[in-house]
N, C-alpha and C positions, 0 to 999 in steps of 0.2 A: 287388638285389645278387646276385652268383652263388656269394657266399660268407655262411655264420649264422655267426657265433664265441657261443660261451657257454661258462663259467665257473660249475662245481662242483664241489665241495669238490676244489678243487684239479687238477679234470680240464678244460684248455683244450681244447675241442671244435671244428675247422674241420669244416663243412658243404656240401657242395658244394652248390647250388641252384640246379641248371637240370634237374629229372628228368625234362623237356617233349622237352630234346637230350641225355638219356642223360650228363647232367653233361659235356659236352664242351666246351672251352675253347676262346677266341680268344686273343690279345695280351694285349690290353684286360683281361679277367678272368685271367691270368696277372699283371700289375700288381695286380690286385684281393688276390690270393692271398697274394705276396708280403706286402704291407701288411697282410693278417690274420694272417699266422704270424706275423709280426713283433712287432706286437702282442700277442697270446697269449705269445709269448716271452718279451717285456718285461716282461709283470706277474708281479711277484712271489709272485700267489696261485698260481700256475700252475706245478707239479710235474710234470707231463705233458702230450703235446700229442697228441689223439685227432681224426685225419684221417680222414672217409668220406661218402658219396654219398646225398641223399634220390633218392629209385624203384630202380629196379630195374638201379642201377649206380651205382659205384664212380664208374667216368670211362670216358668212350668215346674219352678223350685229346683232340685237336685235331678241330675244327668243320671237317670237310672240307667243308660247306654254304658258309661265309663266308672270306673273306678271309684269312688269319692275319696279314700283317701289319698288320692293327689297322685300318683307314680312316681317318679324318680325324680319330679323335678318340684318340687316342694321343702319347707324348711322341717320337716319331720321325714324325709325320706332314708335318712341313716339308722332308723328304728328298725329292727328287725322284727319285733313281735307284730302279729297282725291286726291281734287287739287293740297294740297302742296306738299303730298309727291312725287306724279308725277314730279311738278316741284322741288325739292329738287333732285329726283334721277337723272332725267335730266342732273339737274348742274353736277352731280358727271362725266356725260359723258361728259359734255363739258369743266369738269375741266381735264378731260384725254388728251381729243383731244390738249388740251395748252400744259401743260407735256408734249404730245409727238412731238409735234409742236416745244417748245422751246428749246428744252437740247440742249447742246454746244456741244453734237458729231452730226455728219451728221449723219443721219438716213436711213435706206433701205427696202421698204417692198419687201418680196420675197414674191410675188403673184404665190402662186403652184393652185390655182382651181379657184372654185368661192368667188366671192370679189362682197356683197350685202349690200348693204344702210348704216349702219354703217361703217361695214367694209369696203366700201369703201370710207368712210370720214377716218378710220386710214390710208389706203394706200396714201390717196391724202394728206393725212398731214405728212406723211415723205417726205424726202428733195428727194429719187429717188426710183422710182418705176420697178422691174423688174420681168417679166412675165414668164411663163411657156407656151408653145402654149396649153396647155389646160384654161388657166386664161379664163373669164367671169367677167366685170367687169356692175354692178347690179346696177340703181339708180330707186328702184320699189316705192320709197315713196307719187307720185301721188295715184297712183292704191290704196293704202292702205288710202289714204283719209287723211294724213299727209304731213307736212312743206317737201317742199323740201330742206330742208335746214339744213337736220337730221345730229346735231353733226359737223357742219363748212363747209358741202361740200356743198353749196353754196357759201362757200368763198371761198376757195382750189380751186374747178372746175375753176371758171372762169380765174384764176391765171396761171394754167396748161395749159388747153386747147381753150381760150379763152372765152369771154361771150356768144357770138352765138353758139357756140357748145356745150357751157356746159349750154344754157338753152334750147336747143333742147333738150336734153340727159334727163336735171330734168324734164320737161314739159311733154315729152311723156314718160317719167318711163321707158325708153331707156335701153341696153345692148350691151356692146361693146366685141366684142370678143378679144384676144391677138393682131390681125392683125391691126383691129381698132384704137385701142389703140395704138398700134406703129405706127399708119398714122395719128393721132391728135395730136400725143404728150402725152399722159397719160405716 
């Protein structure tokens, strides 16, 4: 599984667990996700929900090694257009990013490394972000010839840290170190 959940004294823990690919996501473990906040959500033991990365990052966002729209083993794999399953897998990250955006406990990403392009749309869509002085906070989605706007952090950013900062950041595919980030507000 690419995701631990545990449950202590009231602290619902998501875990990322892939620290082999720098906790980077497909489809498939985007569905994974989902269904873990979901659940940590749902149980009533659960006061707060503490989102972060075993090794040496946070999320390196989307598996630019595989596929994203999921392969054969996904709930949009019977599409045959290549567009749509793109944009069907899509949805499934931006139905993540709602989920973790809306659940009624306040949210915490513990940012231990690096925090790239997805992953740093889940950090900016919990309610408070805190950093390790090693964090790297990554919005490389220019560079790669993609929306800056991968998964809501075009809406988050400006909200956090202003419009002007947060489209200097998207525009030039920017990186904010820990220090940064505690002088902007992230």
């Amino acid at each position: 599984m690419s995701i631990e959940l545990s449950v202590t004294n009231g602290v619902g823990t998501a875990t990322f667990n892939r620290p082999e690919a720098m906790n980077s996501m497909t489809a498939k473990i985007l569905t994974e996700w989902q269904a873990g906040i979901r659940e940590l959500a749902d149980n009533p033991e659960v006061k707060v929900i503490v989102v972060t990365g075993k090794g040496r990052a946070f999320s390196a966002g989307l598996d630019l090694k595989q596929s994203f729209d999921g392969g054969d083993d996904t709930p949009w794999s019977n599409e045959t257009n290549p567009a749509s399953r793109l944009s069907k897998a899509l949805r499934y990250g931006t139905d993540f990013i709602r989920t973790l955006a809306g659940v009624a406990q306040p949210t915490i990403a513990a940012v231990n490394g690096h925090t790239v392009g997805a992953g740093m749309s889940f950090a900016a869509a919990c309610d408070i972000r805190l950093a390790s002085p090693e964090a790297v906070f990554s919005a490389p989605f220019i560079k790669l010839g993609i929306s800056g706007g991968d998964l809501g952090l075009s809406w988050f950013l400006p909200r956090i840290i202003g419009l002007t900062k947060a489209t200097e950041l998207i525009l030039n595919a920017g990186q904010y170190d820990a220090k940064k980030a505690l002088e902007t507000g992230l």
